[in-house]
N, C-alpha and C positions, 0 to 999 in steps of 0.2 A: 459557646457560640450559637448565635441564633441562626439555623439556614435557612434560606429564604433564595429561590429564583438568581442567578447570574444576568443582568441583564448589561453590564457595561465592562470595561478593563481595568477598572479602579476594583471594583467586584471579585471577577474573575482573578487579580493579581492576588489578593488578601484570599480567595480560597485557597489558592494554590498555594499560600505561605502556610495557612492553618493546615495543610492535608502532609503538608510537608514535616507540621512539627507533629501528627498525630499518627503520620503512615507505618509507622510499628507497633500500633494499640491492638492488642489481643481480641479479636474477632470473639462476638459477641456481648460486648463491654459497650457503655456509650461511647467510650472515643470510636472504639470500631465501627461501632455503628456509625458514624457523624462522617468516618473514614468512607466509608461508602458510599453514603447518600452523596459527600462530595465530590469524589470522583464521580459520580453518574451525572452530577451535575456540569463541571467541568468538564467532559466528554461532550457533553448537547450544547453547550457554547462553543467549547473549538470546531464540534463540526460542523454549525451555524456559521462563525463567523473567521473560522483558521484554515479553510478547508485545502486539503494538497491536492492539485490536481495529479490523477495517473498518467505515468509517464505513456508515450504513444506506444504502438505496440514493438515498433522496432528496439525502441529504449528500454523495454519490459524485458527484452529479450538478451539485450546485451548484459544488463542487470542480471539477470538470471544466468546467464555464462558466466560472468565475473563469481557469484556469490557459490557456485556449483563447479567451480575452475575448468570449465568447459573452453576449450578449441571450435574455432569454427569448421571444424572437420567433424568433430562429435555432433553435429546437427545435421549432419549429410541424413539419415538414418530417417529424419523427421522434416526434411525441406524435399528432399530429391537430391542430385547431383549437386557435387562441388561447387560448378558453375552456378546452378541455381541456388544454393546457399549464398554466394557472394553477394549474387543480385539481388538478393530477398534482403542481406544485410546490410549491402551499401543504395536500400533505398531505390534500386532500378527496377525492381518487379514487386508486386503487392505479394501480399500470404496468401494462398485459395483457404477454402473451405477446412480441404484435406490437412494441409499445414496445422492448420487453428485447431483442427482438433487434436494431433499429435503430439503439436507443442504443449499443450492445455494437458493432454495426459502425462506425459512426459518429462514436462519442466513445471508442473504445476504452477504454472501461468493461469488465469484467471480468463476466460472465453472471452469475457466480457470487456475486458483489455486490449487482448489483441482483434478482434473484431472494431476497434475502433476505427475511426480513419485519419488517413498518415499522406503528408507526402511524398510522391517520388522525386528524385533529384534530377 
């Protein structure tokens, strides 16, 4: 296969078919080789033109309890009181500072996420 730039989804479809039938070629061989270049290729098209947006921060966070089997009692630690966890998660009160940093240590949440902005209900 000749590579050459992904520029459209008729492209991108047929890498992705050829990466698929070569994605077990023994690193440092041509097919490996060709394995790689394509994914690197295919990565800078979808994130051009497939891109997911980050969930808001509250969403980040519920995620992160789900994937971590966390209660919302195990957040008390990193929000403040009971009360203010609730309100932090059903959306009445924003996160400060102090939150973002804790959660971001603690849930390895991304700053950059939760510093987004969200609305309240």
């Amino acid at each position: 296969m000749t590579i050459k730039p992904i520029k459209n989804d008729d492209q991108y479809y047929k890498a992705l078919k050829r990466l698929d039938e070569i994605f077990d070629a023994p690193a440092n061989s041509p097919e490996g080789d060709e394995a790689e270049i394509l994914s690197i290729l295919i990565e800078n098209f979808e994130n051009e033109y497939y891109q997911i947006d980050s969930p808001d921060p509250i969403e980040a966070i519920r995620i992160r309890m789900e994937e971590m089997d966390l209660k919302q009692k195990d957040l008390v630690p990193f929000i403040g009181s009971k009360s203010k966890t609730s309100e932090v998660l059903n959306r009445k009160q924003k996160l400060t500072l102090e939150m973002i940093r804790k959660l971001t240590e603690k849930l390895n949440i991304s700053a950059n996420v939760l510093i987004s902005n969200y609305a309240l209900e």
